[in-house]
ZATIDREN-603151 format. One record per residue (C-alpha): x, y, z. Coordinates in steps of 0.02 Angstrom, whole numbers, plus 50000, padded with zeros to 5 digits. Example, Ala and Ser with C-alpha at 12.3 -4.5 7.8 and 13.67 -1.06 7.14 Angstrom:
2
506154977550390506844994750357
This chain:
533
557855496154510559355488454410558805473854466556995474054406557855478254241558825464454217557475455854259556315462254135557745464154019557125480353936559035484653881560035498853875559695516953875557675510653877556345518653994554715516454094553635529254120552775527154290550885535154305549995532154458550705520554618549565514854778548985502754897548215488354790546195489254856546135470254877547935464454924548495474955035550215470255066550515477154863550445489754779549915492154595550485504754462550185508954277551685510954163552115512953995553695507453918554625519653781555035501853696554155487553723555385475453808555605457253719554685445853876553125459253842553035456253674552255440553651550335445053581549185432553663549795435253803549015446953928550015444054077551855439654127552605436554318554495440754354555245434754499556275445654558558255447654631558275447154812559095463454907560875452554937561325445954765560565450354613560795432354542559645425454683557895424154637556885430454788555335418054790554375430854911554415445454775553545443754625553135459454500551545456054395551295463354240549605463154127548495473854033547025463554060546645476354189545555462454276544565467154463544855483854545546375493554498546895509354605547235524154516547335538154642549035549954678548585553654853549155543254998547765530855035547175536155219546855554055145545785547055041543895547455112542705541854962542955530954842542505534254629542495516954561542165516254371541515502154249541635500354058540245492453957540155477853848541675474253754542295486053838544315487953948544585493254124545575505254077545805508953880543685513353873544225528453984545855533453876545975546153743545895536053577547675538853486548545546753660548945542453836547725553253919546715541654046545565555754146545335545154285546905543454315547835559454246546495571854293545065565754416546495562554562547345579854548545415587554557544885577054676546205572254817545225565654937544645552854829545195534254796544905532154612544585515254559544215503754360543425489454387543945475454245542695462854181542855450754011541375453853912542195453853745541105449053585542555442153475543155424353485542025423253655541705405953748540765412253883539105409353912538965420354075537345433954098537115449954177536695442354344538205429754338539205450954316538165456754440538615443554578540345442354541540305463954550539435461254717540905449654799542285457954724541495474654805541475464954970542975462754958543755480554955542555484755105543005472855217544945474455168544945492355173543445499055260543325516455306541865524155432541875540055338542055532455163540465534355046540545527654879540135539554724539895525554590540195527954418539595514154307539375510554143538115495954082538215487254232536735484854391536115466854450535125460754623535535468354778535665455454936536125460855127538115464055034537135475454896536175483455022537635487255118538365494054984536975507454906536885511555091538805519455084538205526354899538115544254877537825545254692537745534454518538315541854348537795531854190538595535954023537555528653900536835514053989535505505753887533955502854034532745500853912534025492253778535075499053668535295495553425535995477253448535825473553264537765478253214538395466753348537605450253316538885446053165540155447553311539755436753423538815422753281538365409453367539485409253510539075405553692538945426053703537635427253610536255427153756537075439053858537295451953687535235447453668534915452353839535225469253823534055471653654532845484753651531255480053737532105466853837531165457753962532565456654073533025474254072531315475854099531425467154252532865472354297532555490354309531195486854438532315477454537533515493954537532075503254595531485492054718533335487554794533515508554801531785508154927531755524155013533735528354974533735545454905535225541954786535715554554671535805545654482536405556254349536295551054160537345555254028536725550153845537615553153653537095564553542538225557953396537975542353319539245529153309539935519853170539605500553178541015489053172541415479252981542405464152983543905468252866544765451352892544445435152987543795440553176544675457653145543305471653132543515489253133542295503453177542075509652993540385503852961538355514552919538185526253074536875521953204536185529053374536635514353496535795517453644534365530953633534185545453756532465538053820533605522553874534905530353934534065542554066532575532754107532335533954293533655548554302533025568354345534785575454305535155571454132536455577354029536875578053833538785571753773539255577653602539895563253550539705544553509539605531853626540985521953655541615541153628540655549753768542025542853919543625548853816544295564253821546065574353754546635581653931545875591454094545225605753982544275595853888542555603453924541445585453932542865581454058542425599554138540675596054132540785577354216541885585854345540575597754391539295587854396540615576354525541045589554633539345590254747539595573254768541255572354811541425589154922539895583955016540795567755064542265578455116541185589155220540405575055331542365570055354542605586555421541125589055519541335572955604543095570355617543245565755804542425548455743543605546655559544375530355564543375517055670542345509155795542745492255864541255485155923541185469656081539585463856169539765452756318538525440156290539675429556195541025414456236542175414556361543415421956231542345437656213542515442756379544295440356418545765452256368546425441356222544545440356129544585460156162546275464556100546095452455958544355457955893544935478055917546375472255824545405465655693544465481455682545715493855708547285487555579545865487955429546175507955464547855508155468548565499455289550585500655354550265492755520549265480455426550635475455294551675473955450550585462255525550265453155361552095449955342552155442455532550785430355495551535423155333553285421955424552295411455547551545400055439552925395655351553865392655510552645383255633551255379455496549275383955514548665395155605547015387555575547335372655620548135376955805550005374455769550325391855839549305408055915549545426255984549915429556138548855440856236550425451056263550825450756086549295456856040549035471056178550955476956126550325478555929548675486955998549765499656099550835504055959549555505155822548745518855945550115526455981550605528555799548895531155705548265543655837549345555055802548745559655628546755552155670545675552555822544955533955851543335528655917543215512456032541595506956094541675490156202540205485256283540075475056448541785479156495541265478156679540905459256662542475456056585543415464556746542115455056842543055438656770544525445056863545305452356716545515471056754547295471156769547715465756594546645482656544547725494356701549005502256565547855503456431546585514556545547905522056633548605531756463548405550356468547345550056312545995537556368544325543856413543275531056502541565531056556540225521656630538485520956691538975528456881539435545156801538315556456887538395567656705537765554656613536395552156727536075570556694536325569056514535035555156515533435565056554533805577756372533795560356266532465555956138531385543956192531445533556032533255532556043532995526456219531535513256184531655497756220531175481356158530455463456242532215458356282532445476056361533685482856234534045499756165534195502555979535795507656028536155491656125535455480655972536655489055845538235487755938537895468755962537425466955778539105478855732537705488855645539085504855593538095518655525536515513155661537565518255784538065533455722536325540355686535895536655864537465545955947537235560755828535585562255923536035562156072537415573856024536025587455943535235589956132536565592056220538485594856236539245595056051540755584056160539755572356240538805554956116537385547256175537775529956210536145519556295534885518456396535985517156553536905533856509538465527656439539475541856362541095545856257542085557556258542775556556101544975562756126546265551656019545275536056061543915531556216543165517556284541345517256330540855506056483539245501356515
């Protein structure tokens, strides 16, 4: 730590208060904390700046600048930032939160004139089993040279979102979404997403518009001005846009819960040049019509509106009342987790219709590889820092100056089971195994069967053949091709498909044994199994 603080030069007898520490959601080789500082150190206090980079001492001599370790500071707040206390793989849903426009990541949720920041000093300590996560966006009206719109937000939301789910995916994870004046177009990626939804909170979200009138002088003439018009009462696009929501919801029986003010705000008064303050004739911004239109749980906050997301500490009793209304949410998340824990942190999913690649030992240790480290953030870092010490010392990867060995990669596979098992059961499916030993491969896969805690099946095992005859005969059917449903998700990696299908089978017959396909491939689910078809 001493030397981080030469570093930053904060100075004698000075402090940091740290708040909240974890995994960064994106990078995961990081980790990201909030501080505050009892003083602000001299490098920090330079106002237009929002963000400063320290390189700091390496481990051996403090007057070495380590080029590998770089602290970050900003309070821009920009993209996801973690918030949770809980270690990471406890963590089985994740609350991610937006502020509106004009709005911070993270000040738009903190108690004006105090520290308290609820979703960071309360919602984790109520809520441990959840990853807690601001989302930062710049939509500020002041001094603005932006001329982005609500889908440019909404597409940006959608690959940032992407990103945390394919970095950090989680089989169990649902996502309870808290936004707040923020929903665009849904593609396949949206889709996927409000699939894994279990619930939307709104805090004053204008769907039918919201008073823009005491926001114009603002933003003038600026670039922003079309995106501050968009969201005008009786906008077209909101309109629009709200039908989209609908539409891109289908059948999805979402929960969405609205919360609307009941106090109205005071507009902002420019006092000098570009500096306004919120002093100005009180108005109702965004109407309770708007604000729960489309919602059947709705919800009054006694308060204003950028008001209605602050509050003083855990007793506060809006905070109470948002909690309550979180907790159905968030416990029935937890209770899938525990109802279907033999199945809590992956499937790794091969077909063997593929290349060459696919059906040989190195395409199958590298894609369960691929698959399985997403579950496991240490062995990940571990495996992150390998790769970069490779490319710096034989170049790309990409570009063939070096590869994994098959051995390499069936000795990290080994120990990442050996390790992660022991705190979660893991789920393998591979299918077309048999062709793969049929390539005269079966010996690379000897140990790796051989373990005490493998349970391998296939389609000679006279109890599947039993099992067979108590199956559904939709989840049997098959296609032109001759395919199961089963078969067709597995090839198309379809998660939560598969799932549905082996919970099925699962209702008619031994709660151990999953229905696997037509053939009567099985798993028996231990610390990790393989089916073989």
């Amino acid at each position: 730590m001493s030397g981080n603080i030469s570093v930053l030069s904060i100075g004698p007898g000075a402090s940091v208060a740290v708040h909240s520490l974890a995994i960064d959601a994106v990078r995961r080789n990081s980790k990201v904390a909030t501080l505050s500082f009892h003083t602000l150190p001299d490098p920090l206090s330079e106002g237009s700046k929002d963000q400063w980079k320290f390189a700091l001492p390496s481990d051996e001599d403090e007057d070495t600048v380590d080029t590998k370790h770089t602290l970050i500071l900003d309070t821009h707040f920009a993209g996801f930032t973690p918030l949770q206390h809980s270690e990471e793989d406890s963590c089985d849903v994740d609350v991610i939160a937006m502020s509106g426009l004009g709005g911070h990541a993270f000040d738009s949720f903190k108690e004006r004139g105090g520290s308290f920041m609820w979703l960071r000093d309360a919602l984790p300590l109520d809520f441990p089993n959840a990853r807690i996560l601001i989302y930062g966006y710049d939509t500020r009206l002041v001094r603005s040279s932006s001329f982005q719109n609500l889908t440019d937000l909404g597409r940006a939301l959608q690959i940032d979102m992407k990103a945390i789910r394919v970095i950090a995916p989680r089989i169990c994870t649902q996502t309870c979404t808290a936004l707040y004046n923020l929903k665009e177009e849904m593609d396949e990626t949206g889709a996927s997403i409000l699939n894994s939804t279990r619930g939307f909170l709104f805090f004053g979200v204008p769907h039918q518009g919201m008073d823009i009138e005491s926001f114009v002088p603002l933003v003038k003439d600026q670039p922003n001005r079309g995106l501050l018009e968009s969201l005008n009462k009786n906008s077209a696009f909101l309109i629009r846009l709200q039908q989209d929501f609908r539409n891109a919801l289908g059948e999805r029986h979402i929960p969405i819960i609205s919360f609307y003010e009941t106090e109205e705000s005071p507009t902002a008064v420019e006092i000098s040049d570009d500096h306004w303050e919120l002093s100005g004739p009180l108005r109702v911004f965004v109407d309770a019509s708007s604000a729960t239109c489309g919602s059947k749980t709705q919800h009054p906050i006694g308060r204003s509106h950028s008001e209605m997301v602050k509050y003083s500490d855990q007793y506060d009793a809006l905070y109470i009342r948002v909690k309550t209304t979180l907790q159905p949410l968030l416990w029935k998340v937890s209770g899938m987790r525990d109802a279907k824990i033999r199945r809590a942190c992956g499937v790794f999913l091969l077909h063997g219709r593929g290349t060459l690649l696919q059906k040989m030992p190195l395409g199958v240790f590298r894609a369960l590889l691929n698959s399985m480290l997403k579950s496991f953030p240490v062995d990940l870092s571990e495996v992150t820092l390998e790769f970069e010490d490779r490319e710096k010392l034989f170049g790309s990867y990409e570009k063939g100056r070096w590869t994994w060995t098959e051995k390499e990669l069936q000795e990290s596979l080994f120990r990442v089971l050996t390790k992660g098992t022991k705190a979660h059961p893991v789920v393998i499916f591979v299918d077309a195994l048999d062709e793969s030993v049929a390539l005269g491969s079966k010996s690379a896969f000897d140990e790796f069967l051989k373990k005490d805690n493998v349970q391998v099946t296939s389609n000679n095992s006279a109890r599947a053949r039993e099992l067979e005859k108590s199956y559904l005969v939709d989840v049997n059917a098959k296609d032109k091709q001759g395919e199961t449903p089963l078969t067709a998700a597995i090839t198309l990696n379809a998660e939560e498909v598969i799932y549905k299908l082996l919970e099925v089978g699962a209702e008619h017959d031994d709660k151990d044994m999953l229905l696997a396909s037509e053939s009567g491939i099985t798993a028996l689910v231990n610390s990790f199994s393989f089916a073989w078809r």
